[in-house]
N, C-alpha and C positions, 0 to 999 in steps of 0.2 A: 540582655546582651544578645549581640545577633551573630553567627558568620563566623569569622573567625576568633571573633573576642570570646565566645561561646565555648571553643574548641581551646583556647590560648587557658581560659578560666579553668575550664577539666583537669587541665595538665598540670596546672598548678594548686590545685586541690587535691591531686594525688601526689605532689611533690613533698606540698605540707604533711601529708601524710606520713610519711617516709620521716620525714625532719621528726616530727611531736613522735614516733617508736622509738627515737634513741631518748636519752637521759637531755631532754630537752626543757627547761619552765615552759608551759603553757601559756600562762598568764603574762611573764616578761616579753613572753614574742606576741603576743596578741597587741599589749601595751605599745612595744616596738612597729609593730605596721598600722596599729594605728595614728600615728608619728609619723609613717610614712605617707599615709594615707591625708594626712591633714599635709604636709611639705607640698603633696601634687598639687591639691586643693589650691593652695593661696600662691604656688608659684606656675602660673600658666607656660611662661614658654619653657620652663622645665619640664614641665609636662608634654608639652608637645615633641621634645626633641626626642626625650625616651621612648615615645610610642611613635614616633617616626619612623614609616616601615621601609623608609628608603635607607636609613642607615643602618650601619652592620650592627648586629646583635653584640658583637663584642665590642664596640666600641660602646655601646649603650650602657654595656653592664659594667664599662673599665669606668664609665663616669659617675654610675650609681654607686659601683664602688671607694670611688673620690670622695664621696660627696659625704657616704655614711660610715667607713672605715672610721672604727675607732670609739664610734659615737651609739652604735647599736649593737647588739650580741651578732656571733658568728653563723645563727640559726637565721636572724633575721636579715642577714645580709645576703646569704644564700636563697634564701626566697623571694628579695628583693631583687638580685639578680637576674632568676628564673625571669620572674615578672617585665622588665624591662627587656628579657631577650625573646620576649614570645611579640607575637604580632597581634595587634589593637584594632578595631573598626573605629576607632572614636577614642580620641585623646584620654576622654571621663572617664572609658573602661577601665584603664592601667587603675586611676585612681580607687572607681569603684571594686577593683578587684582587691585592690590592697587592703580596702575596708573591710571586705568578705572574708578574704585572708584570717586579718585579726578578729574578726566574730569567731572565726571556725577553729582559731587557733585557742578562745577562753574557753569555748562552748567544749573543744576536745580536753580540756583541763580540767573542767567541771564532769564530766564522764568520769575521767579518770580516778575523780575525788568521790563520787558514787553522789553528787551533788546535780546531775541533769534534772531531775525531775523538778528538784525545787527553784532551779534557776528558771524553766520555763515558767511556775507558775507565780513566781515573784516577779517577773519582766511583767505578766499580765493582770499582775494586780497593782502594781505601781501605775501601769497607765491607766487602769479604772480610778486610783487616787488621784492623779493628774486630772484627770477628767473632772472627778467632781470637785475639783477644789480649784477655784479659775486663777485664786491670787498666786496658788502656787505653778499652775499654768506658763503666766505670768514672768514670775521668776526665773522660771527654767527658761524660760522659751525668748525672753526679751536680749535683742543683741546689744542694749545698753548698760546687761547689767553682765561684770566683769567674770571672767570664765573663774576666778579665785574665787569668788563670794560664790559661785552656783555653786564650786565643789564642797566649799564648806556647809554652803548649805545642806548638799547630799547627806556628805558625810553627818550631819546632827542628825538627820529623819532618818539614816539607814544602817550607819555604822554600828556593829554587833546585832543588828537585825535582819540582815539579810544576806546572805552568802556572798564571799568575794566576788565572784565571779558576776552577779547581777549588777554588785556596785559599779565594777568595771566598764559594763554594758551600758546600766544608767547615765551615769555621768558622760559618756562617750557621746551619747546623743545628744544630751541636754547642752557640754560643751561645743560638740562639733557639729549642728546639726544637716549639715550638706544640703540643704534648702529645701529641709523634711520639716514637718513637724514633729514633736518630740514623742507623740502617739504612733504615728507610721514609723519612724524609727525604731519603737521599742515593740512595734507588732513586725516590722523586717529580721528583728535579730532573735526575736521567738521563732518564727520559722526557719532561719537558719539555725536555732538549737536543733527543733522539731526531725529538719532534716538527717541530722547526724545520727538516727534510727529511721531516717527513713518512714516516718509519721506523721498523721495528719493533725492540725488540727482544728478541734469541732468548739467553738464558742455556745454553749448550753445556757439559755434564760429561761427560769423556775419561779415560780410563788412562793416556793420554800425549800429550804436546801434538802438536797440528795444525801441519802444516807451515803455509808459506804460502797452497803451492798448496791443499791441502786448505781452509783456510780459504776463500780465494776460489770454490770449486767449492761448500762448502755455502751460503756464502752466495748464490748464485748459484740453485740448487736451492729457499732457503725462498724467495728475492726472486717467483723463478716463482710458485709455491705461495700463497703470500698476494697478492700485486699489487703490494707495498710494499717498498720498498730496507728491509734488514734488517742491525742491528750486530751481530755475535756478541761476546759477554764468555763466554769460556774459562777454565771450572773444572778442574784436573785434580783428581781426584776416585777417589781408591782406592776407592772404594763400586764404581765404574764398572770392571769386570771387563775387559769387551771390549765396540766400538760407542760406542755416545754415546747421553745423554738430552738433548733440547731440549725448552725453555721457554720457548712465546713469548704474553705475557698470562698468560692462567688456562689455556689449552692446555697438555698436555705428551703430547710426541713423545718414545717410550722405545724405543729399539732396543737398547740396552747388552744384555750377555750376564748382565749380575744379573739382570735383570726375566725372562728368556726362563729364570734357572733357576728364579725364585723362580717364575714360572708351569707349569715342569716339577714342581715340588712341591707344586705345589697340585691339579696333575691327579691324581699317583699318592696325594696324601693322600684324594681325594673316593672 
C-alpha cells in the first residue's frame, strides 16, 4: 500500500489494538473481518463506494453499518466502520486492509494464548507439506473444488493437530485465496504473525537438523546482525551438502558446502 492507504492501514492497526485490550474474542473478530474481507472481494461496486473518497465518511460508515448490524459482533463493526471512514488510494486497500485486520486480530489471539511461536512454525510447515504433496496442492488450491469439501478436508489433516489459530489461517487461504497462491498466502500471514514482535524471519536449509542449542546460537548471531528478534523455520535440504543457507527477506546468507563447490567450478571453468 502506498500514500494514504499506508497512513489510513496505521490507524487502523492501532485501532484494532485498542479493540483486542478490552474483553474482546480474538479469533471471532478475525473470523468476522475476514467475512468482511471476502463481502469487498466479490462485491465490486460495494466496494468502490466505501472507499470512495468523495463521499462523507459518515455516510460510508451509516451504510457499512446497514449492511453488517446484527450480522457481526460489536468489535467487528467498529473496526469496520473505522475502515470505511479512513481514505483508500485504491479501492483493493479497504479490502486488503480488512484481510490484514483479521490476520492481526488471530495472530493477537494466539499471543495472548502464549500459542505465537507455534502458529508461526505450523503456517511454515504446512506450506512445506503443500509443497511436496501436489495432489493436495491441488485440492486446496482448485476453484472447482467446493470451499465445504477443502474445509473438511482441513479439518481431517489438521484438526487436534495443530493450534486453532493456524487452522483458522489455513483454511482462510486455501478458501479465500485473493488470487494468491495458497504458499504466498500462508508465507503473507507468517510475517504478519512475525510482525507482531516485530521479527524477522530467516528460512534456514541444513543437511541435518539443528540441535537446540545450535538453533538458539544462530538465532542469537542473526538477532545481533539485523537489530530484530529473528524466527528460524528449518528446512533439511539434501541440496545443502555441508553449512547452511539463510533467508532473511530477499537477503540470502549461503555458507553451505554446494554453493562453495558450485563457486569452485565456476572459477576452474573461467
Amino acid at each position: 500500500m502506498r500514500g494514504a492507504s499506508r497512513a489510513s492501514l496505521a490507524e487502523a492497526t492501532d485501532r484494532l489494538s485498542a479493540v483486542l485490550a478490552g474483553r474482546t474474542n480474538a479469533g471471532q473478530l478475525g473470523d468476522d473481518l475476514f467475512s468482511v474481507a471476502d463481502l469487498l472481494d466479490s462485491q465490486s461496486g460495494l466496494r468502490r463506494v466505501l472507499s470512495d473518497p468523495s463521499r462523507q465518511a459518515a455516510a460510508k460508515a451509516g451504510l457499512a453499518e446497514t449492511l453488517l448490524s446484527g450480522k457481526v459482533a460489536a468489535a467487528t463493526l467498529e473496526a469496520t466502520t473505522g475502515l470505511v471512514s479512513a481514505h483508500w488510494s485504491a479501492p483493493g486497500d479497504l479490502a486488503d486492509a480488512a484481510e490484514q485486520l483479521a490476520v492481526l486480530a488471530i495472530v493477537a489471539g494466539a499471543d495472548d494464548e502464549g500459542t505465537l511461536d507455534e502458529l508461526e512454525d505450523e503456517l511454515f510447515r504446512f506450506s512445506r507439506v503443500v509443497d511436496a504433496e501436489p495432489d493436495l496442492r491441488v485440492a486446496l488450491s482448485s476453484p472447482f473444488i467446493a470451499a465445504q469439501r477443502k474445509r473438511q478436508l482441513l479439518d481431517a489433516l489438521l484438526a487436534g493437530k495443530v493450534t486453532q489459530p493456524a487452522l483458522r489461517l489455513i483454511t482462510q487461504a486455501a478458501i479465500h485465496p485473493r488470487g494468491r497462491s495458497l504458499a504466498r498466502s500462508l508465507e503473507e500471514y507468517a510475517r504478519l504473525a512475525a510482525q507482531r514482535r516485530a521479527r524477522l524471519i530467516a528460512e534456514v536449509h541444513v543437511a541435518a537438523e539443528l540441535s537446540a542449542q545450535q538453533r538458539e546460537r544462530l538465532a542469537t548471531a542473526l538477532s545481533a546482525a539485523y537489530g530484530h528478534d529473528v524466527h528460524l523455520d528449518v528446512v533439511l535440504d539434501p541440496e545443502v551438502i555441508g553449512g547452511m543457507s539463510v533467508r532473511i527477506s530477499d537477503e540470502l546468507i549461503d555458507g553451505s558446502m554446494a554453493s562453495r563447490l558450485a563457486a569452485l567450478r565456476r572459477k576452474l571453468a573461467a
